[in-house]
C-alpha positions as CSV (number, residue, x, y, z in Angstrom):
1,X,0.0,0.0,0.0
2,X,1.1,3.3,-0.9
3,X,1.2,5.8,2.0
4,X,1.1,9.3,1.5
5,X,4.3,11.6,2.3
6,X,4.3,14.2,5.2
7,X,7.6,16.6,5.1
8,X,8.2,17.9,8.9
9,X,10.4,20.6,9.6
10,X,12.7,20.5,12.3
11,X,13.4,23.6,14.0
12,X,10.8,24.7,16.6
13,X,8.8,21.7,15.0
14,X,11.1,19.5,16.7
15,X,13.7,21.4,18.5
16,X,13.6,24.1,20.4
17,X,15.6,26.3,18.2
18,X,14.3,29.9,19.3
19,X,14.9,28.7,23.1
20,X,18.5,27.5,22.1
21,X,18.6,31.1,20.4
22,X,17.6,33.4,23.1
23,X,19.1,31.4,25.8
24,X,22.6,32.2,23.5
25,X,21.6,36.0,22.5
26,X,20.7,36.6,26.4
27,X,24.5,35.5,27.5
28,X,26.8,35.9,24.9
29,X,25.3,39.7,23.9
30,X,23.4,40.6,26.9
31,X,19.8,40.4,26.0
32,X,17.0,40.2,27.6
33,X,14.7,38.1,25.7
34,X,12.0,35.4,25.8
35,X,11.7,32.3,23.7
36,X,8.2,33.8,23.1
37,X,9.8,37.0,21.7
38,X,11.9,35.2,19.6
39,X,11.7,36.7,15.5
40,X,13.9,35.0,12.8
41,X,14.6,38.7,11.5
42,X,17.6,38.9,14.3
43,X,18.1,42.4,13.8
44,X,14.9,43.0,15.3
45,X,16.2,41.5,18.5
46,X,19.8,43.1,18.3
47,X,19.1,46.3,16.9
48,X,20.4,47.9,13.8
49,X,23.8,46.9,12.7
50,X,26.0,45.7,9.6
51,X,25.0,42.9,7.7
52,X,28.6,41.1,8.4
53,X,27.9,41.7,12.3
54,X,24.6,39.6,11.7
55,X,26.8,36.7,9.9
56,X,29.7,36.8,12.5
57,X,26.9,36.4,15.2
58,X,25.1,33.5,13.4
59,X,28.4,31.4,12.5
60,X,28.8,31.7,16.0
61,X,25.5,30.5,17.3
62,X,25.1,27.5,14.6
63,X,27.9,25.3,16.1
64,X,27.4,21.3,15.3
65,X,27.7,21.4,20.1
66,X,25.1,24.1,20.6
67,X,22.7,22.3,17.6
68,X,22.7,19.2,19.3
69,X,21.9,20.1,22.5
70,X,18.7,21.6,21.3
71,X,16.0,20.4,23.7
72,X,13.1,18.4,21.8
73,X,9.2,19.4,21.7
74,X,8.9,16.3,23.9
75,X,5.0,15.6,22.6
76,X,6.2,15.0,19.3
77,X,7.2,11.6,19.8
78,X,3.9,9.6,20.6
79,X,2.4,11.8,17.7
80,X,5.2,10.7,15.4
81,X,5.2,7.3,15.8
82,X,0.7,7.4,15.4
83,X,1.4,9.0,11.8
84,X,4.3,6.7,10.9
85,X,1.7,3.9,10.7
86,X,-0.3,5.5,7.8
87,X,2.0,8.1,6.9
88,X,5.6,8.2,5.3
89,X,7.7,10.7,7.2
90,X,10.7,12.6,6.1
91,X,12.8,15.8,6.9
92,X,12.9,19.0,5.1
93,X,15.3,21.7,7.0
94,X,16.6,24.7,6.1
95,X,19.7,24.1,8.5
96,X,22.8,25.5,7.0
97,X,24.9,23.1,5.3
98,X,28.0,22.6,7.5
99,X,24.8,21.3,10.0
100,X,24.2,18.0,7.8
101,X,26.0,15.9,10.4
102,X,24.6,17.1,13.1
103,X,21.2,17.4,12.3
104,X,21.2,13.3,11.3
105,X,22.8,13.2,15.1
106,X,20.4,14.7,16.9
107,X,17.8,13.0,14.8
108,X,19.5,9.6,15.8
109,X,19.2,10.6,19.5
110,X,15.7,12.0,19.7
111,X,13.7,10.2,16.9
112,X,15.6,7.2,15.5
113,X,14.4,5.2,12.8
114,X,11.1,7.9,12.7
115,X,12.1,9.1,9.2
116,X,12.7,7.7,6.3
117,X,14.5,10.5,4.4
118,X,16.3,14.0,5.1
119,X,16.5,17.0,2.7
120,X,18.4,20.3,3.0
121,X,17.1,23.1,1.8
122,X,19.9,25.9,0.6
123,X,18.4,28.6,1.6
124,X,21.8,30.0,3.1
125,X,23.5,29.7,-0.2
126,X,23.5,33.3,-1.8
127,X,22.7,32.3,-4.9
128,X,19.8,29.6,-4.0
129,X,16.5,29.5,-5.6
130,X,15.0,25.9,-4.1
131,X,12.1,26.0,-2.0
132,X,10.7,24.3,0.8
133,X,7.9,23.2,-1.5
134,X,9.9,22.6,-4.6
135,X,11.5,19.9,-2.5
136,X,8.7,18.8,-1.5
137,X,7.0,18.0,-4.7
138,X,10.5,16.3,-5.7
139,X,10.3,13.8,-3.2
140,X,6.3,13.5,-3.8
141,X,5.5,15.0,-0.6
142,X,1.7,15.5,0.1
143,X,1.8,17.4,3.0
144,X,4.0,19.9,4.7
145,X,4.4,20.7,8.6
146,X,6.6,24.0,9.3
147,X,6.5,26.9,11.7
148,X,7.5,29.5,8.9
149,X,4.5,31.4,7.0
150,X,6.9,31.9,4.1
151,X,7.1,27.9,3.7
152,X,4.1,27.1,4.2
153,X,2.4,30.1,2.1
154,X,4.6,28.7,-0.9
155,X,3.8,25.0,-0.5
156,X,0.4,25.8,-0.2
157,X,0.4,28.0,-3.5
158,X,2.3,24.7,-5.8
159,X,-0.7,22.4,-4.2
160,X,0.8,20.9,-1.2
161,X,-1.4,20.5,1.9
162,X,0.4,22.2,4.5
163,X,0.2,23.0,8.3
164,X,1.6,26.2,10.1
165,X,3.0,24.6,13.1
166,X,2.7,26.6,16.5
167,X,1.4,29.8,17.9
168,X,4.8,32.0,17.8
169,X,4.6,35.3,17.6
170,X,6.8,35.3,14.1
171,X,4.5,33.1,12.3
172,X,1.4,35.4,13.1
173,X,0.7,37.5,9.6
174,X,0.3,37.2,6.4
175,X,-0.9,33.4,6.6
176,X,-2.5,32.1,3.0
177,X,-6.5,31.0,3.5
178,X,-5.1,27.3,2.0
179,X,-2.6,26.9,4.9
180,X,-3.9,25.3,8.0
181,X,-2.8,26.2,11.4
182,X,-2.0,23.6,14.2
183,X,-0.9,24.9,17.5
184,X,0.7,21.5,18.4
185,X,1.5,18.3,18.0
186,X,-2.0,17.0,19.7
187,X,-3.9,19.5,16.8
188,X,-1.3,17.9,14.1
189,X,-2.4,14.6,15.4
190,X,-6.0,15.5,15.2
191,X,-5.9,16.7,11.6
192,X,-3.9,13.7,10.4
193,X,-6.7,11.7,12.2
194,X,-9.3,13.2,10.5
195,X,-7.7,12.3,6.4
196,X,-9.0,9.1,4.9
């Protein structure tokens, strides 16, 4: 039987990447920030400044030891394993690409044998023009679950079922009427329940 493919993202899908993010921002530059005031725009957390500063800061806080101790969204696991019995589940990440390792790591410690494939999207690559979505329709994905608007607005647009994961504040505007929003994993487990 063929089962239909659900793409997950990863980070603040899976890990707590904004928490992992603040916790960093609040003691390496002094911040005083909340996971819940986390925006992926960092200059709206730092404050004005050069685009090289920005760079500097992120090479510093996307280290292969500070990615993999990203805590897990611990209710993702029972919820996993329910949609891996109907479902085929894979990985599409936007993690930069010296991450590769690490992601299929932490992966291997908090999920292993869960999914069946991992893709990269090179979204960091200047020069990049791949999707989230035109991944997804290479692999035959049929459904998409990611925290970002952007992603899930596009997916949505080429056809692809997709869910707007969580209630954070950067994922709040602009959502496309096709996207559907699930607060958590229990609502992504209750949508999933409801396809035939």
């Amino acid at each position: 039987m063929h089962k239909a493919t659900i793409a997950i993202d990863l980070d603040d899908v899976l890990a707590l990447h904004a928490a992992a993010f603040v916790q960093f921002s609040n003691e390496r530059y002094g911040t005083n920030l909340q996971p819940e005031e986390y925006d992926d725009v960092w200059v709206n957390l730092w404050g004005e400044m050069e685009w090289a500063e920005v760079l500097r800061r992120a090479a510093e806080f996307h280290t292969s030891e500070r990615t993999l101790a990203y805590a897990k969204i611990e209710e993702a696991g029972a919820v996993l394993a329910h949609l891996k019995q109907r479902f085929r589940l894979v990985i599409v990440t936007a993690r930069p690409k010296h991450l590769i390792e690490t992601t299929h790591q932490w992966l291997a410690q908090h999920h292993a044998d869960v999914f069946d494939e991992v893709h990269f999207v090179p979204i960091w690559e200047a020069t990049n023009t791949i999707t989230k979505a035109d991944i997804c329709k290479q692999i035959g994905a049929n459904y998409l679950i990611d925290d970002s608007v952007k992603h899930c607005n596009i997916a949505a647009e080429g056809g692809i079922t997709s869910l707007l994961f969580g209630t954070y504040r950067w994922n709040r505007d602009n959502i496309d009427p096709r996207v559907t929003e699930v607060g958590n994993w229990q609502a992504v487990k209750e949508f999933f329940d409801g396809v035939s």
